[in-house]
C-alpha positions as CSV (number, residue, x, y, z in Angstrom):
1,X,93.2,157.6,-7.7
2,X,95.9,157.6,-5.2
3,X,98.5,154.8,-5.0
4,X,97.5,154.6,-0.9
5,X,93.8,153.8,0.1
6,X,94.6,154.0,3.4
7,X,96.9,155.3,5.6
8,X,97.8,155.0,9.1
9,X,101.0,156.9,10.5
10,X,102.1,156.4,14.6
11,X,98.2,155.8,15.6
12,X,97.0,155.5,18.8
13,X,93.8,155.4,20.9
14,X,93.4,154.5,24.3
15,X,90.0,153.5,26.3
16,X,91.5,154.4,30.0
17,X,94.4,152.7,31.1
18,X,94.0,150.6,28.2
19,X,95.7,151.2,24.6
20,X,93.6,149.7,22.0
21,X,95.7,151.0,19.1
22,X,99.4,151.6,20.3
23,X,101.6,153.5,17.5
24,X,99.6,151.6,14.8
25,X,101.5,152.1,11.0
26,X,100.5,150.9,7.9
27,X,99.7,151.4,4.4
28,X,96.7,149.6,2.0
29,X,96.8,150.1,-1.9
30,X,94.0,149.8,-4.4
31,X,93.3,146.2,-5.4
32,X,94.3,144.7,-2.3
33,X,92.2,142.4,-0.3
34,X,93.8,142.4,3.2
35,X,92.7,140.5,6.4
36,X,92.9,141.9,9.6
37,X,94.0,139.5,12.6
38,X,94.1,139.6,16.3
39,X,92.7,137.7,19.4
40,X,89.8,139.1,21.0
41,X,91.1,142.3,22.7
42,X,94.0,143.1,19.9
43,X,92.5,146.4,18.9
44,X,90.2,145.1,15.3
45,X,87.4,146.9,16.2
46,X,88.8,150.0,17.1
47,X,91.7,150.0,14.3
48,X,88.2,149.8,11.7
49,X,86.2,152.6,13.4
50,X,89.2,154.8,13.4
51,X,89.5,154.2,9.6
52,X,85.8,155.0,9.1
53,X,86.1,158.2,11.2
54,X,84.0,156.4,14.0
55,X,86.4,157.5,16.6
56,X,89.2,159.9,16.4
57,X,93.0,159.0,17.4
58,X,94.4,160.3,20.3
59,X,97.7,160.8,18.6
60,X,98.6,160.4,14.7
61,X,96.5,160.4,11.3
62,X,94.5,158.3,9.3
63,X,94.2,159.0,5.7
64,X,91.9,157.4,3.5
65,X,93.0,158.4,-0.2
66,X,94.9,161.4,0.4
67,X,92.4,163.0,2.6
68,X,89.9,162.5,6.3
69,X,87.8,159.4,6.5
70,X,84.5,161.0,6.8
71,X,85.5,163.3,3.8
72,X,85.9,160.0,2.0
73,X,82.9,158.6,3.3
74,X,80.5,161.4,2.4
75,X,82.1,161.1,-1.3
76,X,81.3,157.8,-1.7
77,X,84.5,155.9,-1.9
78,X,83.6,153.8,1.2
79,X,81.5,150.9,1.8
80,X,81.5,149.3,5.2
81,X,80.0,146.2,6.6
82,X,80.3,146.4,10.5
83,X,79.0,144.3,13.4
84,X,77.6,147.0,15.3
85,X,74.5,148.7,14.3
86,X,71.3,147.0,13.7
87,X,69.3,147.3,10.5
88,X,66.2,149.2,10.4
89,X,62.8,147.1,11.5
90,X,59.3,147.2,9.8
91,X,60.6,147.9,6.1
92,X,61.4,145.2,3.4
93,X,64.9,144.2,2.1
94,X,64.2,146.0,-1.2
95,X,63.1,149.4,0.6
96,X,66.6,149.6,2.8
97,X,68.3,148.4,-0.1
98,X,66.8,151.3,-2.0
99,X,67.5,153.7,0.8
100,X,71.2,153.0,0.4
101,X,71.2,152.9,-3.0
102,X,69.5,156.2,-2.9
103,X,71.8,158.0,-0.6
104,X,75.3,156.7,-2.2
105,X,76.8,159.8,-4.7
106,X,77.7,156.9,-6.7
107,X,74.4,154.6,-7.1
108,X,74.4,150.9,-8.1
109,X,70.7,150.1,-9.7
110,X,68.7,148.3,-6.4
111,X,68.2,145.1,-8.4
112,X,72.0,144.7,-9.4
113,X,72.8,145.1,-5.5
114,X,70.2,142.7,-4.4
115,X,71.3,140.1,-7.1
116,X,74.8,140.3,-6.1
117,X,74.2,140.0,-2.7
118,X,72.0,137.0,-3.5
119,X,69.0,138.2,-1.7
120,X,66.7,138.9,-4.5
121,X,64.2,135.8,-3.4
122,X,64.2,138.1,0.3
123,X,63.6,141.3,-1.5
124,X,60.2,141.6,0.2
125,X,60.6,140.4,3.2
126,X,60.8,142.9,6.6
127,X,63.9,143.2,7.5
128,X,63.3,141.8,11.1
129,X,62.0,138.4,9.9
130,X,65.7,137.8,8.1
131,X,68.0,135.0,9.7
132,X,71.5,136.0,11.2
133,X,73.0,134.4,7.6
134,X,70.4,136.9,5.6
135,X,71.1,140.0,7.8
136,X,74.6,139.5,7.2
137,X,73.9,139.6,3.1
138,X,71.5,142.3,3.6
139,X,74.4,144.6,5.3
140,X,76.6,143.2,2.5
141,X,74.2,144.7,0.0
142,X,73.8,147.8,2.5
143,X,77.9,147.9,1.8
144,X,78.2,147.7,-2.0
145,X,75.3,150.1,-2.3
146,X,77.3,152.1,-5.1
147,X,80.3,152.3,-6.7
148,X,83.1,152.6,-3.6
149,X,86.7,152.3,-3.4
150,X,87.2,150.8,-0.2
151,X,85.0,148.0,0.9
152,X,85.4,147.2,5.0
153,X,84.0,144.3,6.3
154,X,84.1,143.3,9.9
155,X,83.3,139.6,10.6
156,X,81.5,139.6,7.2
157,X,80.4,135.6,7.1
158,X,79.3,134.9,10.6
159,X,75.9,133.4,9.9
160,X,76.4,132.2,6.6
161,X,75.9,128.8,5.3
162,X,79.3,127.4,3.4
163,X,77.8,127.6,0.2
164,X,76.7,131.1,1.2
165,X,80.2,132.2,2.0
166,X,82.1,131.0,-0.7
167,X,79.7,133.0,-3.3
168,X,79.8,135.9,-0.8
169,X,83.8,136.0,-1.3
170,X,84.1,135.1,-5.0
171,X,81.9,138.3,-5.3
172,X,84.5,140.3,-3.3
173,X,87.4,138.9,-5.3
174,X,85.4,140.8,-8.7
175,X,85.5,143.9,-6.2
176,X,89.6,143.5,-5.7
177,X,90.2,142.7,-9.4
178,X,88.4,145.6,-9.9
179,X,90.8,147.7,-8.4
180,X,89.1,148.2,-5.1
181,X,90.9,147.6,-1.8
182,X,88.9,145.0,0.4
183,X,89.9,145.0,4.3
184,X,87.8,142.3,6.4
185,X,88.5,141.6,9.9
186,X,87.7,137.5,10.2
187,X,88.0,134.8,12.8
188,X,87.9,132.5,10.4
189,X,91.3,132.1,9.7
190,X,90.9,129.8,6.7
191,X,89.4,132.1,5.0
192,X,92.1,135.2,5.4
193,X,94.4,131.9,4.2
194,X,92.7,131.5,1.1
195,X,91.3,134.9,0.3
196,X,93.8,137.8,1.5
197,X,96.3,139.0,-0.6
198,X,98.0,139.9,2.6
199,X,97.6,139.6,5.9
200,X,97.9,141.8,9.1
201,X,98.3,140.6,12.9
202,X,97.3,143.4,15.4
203,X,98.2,142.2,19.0
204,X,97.5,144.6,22.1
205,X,97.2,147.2,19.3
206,X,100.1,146.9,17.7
207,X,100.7,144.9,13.9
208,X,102.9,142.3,14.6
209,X,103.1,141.0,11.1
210,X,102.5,142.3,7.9
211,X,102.5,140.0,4.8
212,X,101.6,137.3,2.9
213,X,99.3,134.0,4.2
214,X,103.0,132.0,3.5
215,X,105.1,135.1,4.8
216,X,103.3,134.9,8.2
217,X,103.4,131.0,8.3
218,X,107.2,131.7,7.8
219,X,107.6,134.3,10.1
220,X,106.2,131.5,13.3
221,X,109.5,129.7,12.8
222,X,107.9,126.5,13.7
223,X,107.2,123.4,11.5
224,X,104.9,120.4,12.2
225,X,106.4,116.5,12.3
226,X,104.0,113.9,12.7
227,X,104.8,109.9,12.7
228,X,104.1,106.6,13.7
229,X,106.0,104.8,16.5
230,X,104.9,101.0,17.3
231,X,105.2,99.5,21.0
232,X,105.3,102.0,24.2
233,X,106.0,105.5,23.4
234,X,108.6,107.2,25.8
235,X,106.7,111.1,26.0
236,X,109.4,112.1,28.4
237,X,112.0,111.1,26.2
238,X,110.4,113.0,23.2
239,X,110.1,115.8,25.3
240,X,113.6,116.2,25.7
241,X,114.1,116.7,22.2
242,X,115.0,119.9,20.2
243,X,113.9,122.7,19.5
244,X,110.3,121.3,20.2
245,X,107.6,123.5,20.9
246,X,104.4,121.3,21.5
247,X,104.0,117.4,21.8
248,X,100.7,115.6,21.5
249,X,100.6,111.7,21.7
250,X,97.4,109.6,20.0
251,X,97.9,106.4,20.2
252,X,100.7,105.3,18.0
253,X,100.8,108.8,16.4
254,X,103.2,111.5,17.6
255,X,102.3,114.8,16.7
256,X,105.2,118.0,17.0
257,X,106.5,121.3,16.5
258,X,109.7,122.5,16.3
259,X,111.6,125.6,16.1
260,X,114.2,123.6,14.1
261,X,112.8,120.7,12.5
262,X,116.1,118.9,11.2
263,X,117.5,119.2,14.4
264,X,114.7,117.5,16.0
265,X,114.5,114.6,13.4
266,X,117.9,114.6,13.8
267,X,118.1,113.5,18.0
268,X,114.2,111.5,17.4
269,X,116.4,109.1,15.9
270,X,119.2,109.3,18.0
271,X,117.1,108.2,20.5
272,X,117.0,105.0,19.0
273,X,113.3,105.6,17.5
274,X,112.2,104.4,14.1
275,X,109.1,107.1,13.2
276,X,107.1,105.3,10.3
277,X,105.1,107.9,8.0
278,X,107.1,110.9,9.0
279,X,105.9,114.2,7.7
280,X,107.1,117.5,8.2
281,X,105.5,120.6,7.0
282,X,104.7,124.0,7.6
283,X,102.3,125.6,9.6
284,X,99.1,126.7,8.9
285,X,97.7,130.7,9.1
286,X,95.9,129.5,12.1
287,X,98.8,127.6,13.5
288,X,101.2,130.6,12.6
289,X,98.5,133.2,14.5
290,X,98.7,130.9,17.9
291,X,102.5,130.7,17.9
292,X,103.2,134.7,16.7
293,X,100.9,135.8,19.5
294,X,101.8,133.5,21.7
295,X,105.7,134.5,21.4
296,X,104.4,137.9,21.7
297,X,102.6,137.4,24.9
298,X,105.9,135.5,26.4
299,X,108.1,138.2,25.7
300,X,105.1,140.9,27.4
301,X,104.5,138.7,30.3
């Protein structure tokens, strides 16, 4: 195997007027499970069907293991889980599952892929009876079909119970530790947080960060301080403080962040202020996303 799964060099495609992916870069090695970030609009979708030779670029490559994506497809060393695309009606779970298993160069057994994907109970049940939860399994199991060394998953948990999707991601962890690279697209930020070995931000088609859950927290520049003040709280006072990016006031509780939280400590109690039960901390992914695009859109606008 290669030492790059996939490979993206100066990639763009543009719908119109509009550039979906704009000079898009990157690099994904084997036994990587990556999340793929952006607001609505940032290019996700189209950055995944270009990988899966969906669309073609307008300008640059893609490269899945050395060679094309569709000559990586039709070997077998991709598995994809989309959003698009409906399953077919008026067969079972166990016949499409077959199907798949059937046509993949590199079979699983049907009954291994239907218990992993925890849908052995639905195995004959028509496939247009299934709730949005089991659908999503079922294109899981549709996914990991046979033995593939790139597993793409867009939106893979919407529809699934909590208990569902925390099986449904401790199965794709075996996949990674396996040596396979995992890419899912997610708006469910908590979950690139505690599942991605790294984490990309695509905004207006571009990859505005590239790293680590902690390295993109990092990367915001903002910290959270939240305390206590008793009596009347001055918000125009606390609004003239440092380096401070957002107030909220609840009650007795003053929420903040702050591009330099030591400085801002610093003047809250020059202001004569005595917080009680002061924290300060970092962000979190879904904090960091806001503020990174958000900066992004600033400097744009």
């Amino acid at each position: 195997m290669t030492t790059t799964a996939v490979a993206f060099d100066q990639v763009s495609k543009a719908y119109g007027e509009v550039r979906a992916v704009d000079g898009l870069t990157l690099a994904l090695h084997p036994g990587e499970t990556v999340a793929l970030l952006g607001p609505n609009g940032a290019g996700k979708s189209t950055t995944l069907d270009l990988l899966l030779g969906l669309k073609n670029p307008d300008s640059g490559s893609v490269r899945l293991f050395g060679g094309g994506p569709r000559e990586a497809i039709v070997a077998g060393r991709v598995g994809a889980m989309l959003q698009s695309g409906g399953l077919m009606d008026e067969v079972t779970v166990a016949e499409l599952v077959r199907l798949a298993c059937d046509l993949h160069p590199r079979p699983y057994r049907p009954s291994d892929v239907l218990a992993r994907a925890g849908i052995s109970q639905l195995a004959d049940r028509k496939v247009d009876k299934l709730s949005g939860g089991q659908a999503q399994r079922v294109r899981f199991a549709l996914a990991t079909a046979g033995d593939s060394d790139l597993i793409v998953l867009d939106e893979p948990t919407t529809g699934m119970d909590v208990t569902t999707r925390q099986g449904f991601w401790a199965t794709m962890r075996e996949q990674a530790d396996q040596g396979r690279t995992v890419l899912f697209a997610t708006h469910y930020l908590e979950e690139a947080d505690a599942i991605a070995d790294r984490v990309l931000v695509l905004h207006r088609g571009r990859l505005l960060a590239d790293g680590t859950a902690a390295e993109i927290k990092a990367k915001a520049g903002v910290r959270r301080i939240s305390f206590d003040l008793e009596g009347r709280i001055d918000e125009q006072a606390l609004r003239g403080l440092p380096f401070l990016t957002t107030l909220t006031v609840s009650g007795p509780t003053v929420r903040i962040q702050s591009g330099d939280a030591d400085a801002t400590v610093h003047a809250l109690y020059g202001l004569g202020a005595y917080p009680r039960n002061l924290e300060v901390a970092g962000l979190g992914l879904e904090q960091a996303f806001v503020a990174i695009t958000a900066a992004e859109e600033a400097k744009q606008s």
